[in-house]
Residue, then its C-alpha position, 0 to 999 in steps of 0.5 A: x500500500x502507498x500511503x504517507x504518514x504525518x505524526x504529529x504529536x504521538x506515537x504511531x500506535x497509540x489509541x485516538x478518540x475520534x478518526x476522521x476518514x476523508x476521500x481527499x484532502x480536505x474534505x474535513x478541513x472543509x466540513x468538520x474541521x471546526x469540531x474537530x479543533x473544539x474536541x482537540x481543545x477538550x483533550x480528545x485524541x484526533x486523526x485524519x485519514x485521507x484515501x487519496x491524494x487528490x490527483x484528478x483535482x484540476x489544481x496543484x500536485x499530489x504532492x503540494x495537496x500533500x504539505x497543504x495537509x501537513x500545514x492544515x493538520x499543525x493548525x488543527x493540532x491533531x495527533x496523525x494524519x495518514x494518506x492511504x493513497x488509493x486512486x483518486x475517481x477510481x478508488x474501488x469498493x472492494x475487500x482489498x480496500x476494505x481491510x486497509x481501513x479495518x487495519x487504521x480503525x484497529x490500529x487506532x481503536x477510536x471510540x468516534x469515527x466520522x467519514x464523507x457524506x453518504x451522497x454527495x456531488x462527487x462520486x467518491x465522497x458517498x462511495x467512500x461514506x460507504x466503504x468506511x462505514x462497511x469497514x467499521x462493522x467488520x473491524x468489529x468481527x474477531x474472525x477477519x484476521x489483520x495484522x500492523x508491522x507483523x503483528x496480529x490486530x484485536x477487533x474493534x468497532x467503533x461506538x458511534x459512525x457519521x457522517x459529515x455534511x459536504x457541498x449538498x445539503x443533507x437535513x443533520x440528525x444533531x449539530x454542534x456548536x462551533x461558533x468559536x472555531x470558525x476562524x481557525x476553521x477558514x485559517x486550516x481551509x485555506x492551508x489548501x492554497x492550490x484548491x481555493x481562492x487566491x486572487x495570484x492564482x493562474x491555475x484554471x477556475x473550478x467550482x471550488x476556487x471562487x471567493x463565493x465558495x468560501x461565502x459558502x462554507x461560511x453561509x452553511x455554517x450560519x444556517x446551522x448554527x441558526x437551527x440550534x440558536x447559536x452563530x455558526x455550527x457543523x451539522x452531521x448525519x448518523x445511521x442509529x439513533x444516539x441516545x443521551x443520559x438526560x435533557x442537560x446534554x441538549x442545547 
């Protein structure tokens, strides 16, 4: 397997609270970053796992989508951040890479895990939301056999599986509350300077790379965040009911 790793400030093993799984790069900083950098402030553990490397995109390298990552990931403060290297538009539902991410989910043994929309205006981001999530039930299942370096790997399944909302809207069954985090949010999205606005850019226009589309995230997050009576915040879907222990946890 071709993928590249970015530790960033633990050991390559050691357990992760919440797994975030992305069919490019940038599809977290994009849409869950700012809870993602709420729960790091709280002490929680947090990893990124990226598929691919974004070849396909019309702007920049494989490889500068790469040191963009690494640059958003220091913002963020999470502790790793993996590139599994599939093929960027091609990637297949299949068990080879279904046991590469049951090897990452036994790896780190998150107690969260949150991946791509289930449908999306790309194609890979709802078939990556269906690879992940498959991937997370049979990582629970002690006779699938993988090993990490050579060693045998226990069974693990996630507590909790969602799903972050992308580019088309999808009704959230909660929302969080990331009005403080709005601006490191837009500080890690335009780490990807190749993909979004810059006004020097010479590289083609796409749907991603107009200032309009940075109002956008913005706007998204406003009408969130109105829905629960705050400024902004991040919605998200899940494929079980959550259950809470009393009323105090709603908002």
């Amino acid at each position: 397997m071709d993928y590249k790793s970015i530790y960033l400030n633990q050991k390559q093993n050691d357990k992760l609270d919440i797994l975030c799984f992305a069919a490019h790069p940038d599809d977290v900083e994009l849409s869950c970053s700012a809870t993602m950098i709420k729960h790091r402030l709280l002490g929680k553990k947090i990893g990124i796992i990226d598929l691919t490397k974004g070849e396909l995109g019309t702007r920049g390298t494989p490889e500068l989508r790469l040191e963009e990552s690494k640059k958003s990931s220091l913002l963020m403060d999470i502790q790793v951040r993996i590139n599994l290297g599939l093929e960027d538009g091609f990637f297949e539902h299949n068990q080879t890479n279904l046991m590469y991410i049951i090897e990452q989910i036994r790896r780190y043994q998150p107690e969260i895990i949150c991946c791509n929309a289930p449908t999306d205006r790309h194609i890979d981001h709802g078939r990556a939301a269906k690879l992940v999530s498959e991937a997370c039930f049979l990582s629970g299942l002690i006779k699938i056999n993988s090993k990490w370096e050579g060693v045998k790997q226990n069974a693990h399944r996630p507590k909790i599986v969602m799903h972050y909302i992308q580019d088309r809207y999808i009704e959230p069954n909660f929302i969080v509350d990331v009005s403080d985090y709005v601006v490191k949010k837009m500080e890690c999205i335009k780490a990807f300077n190749s993909q979004f606005y810059d006004a020097n850019s010479k590289e083609p226009a796409t749907p991603i790379s107009g200032e309009e589309f940075l109002e956008f995230i913005i706007s998204r997050m406003s009408e969130f965040g109105r829905r629960i009576g705050v400024r902004y915040g991040e919605g998200f879907v899940m494929q079980r009911t959550v259950g809470i222990n009393d009323f105090s946890m709603i908002i």
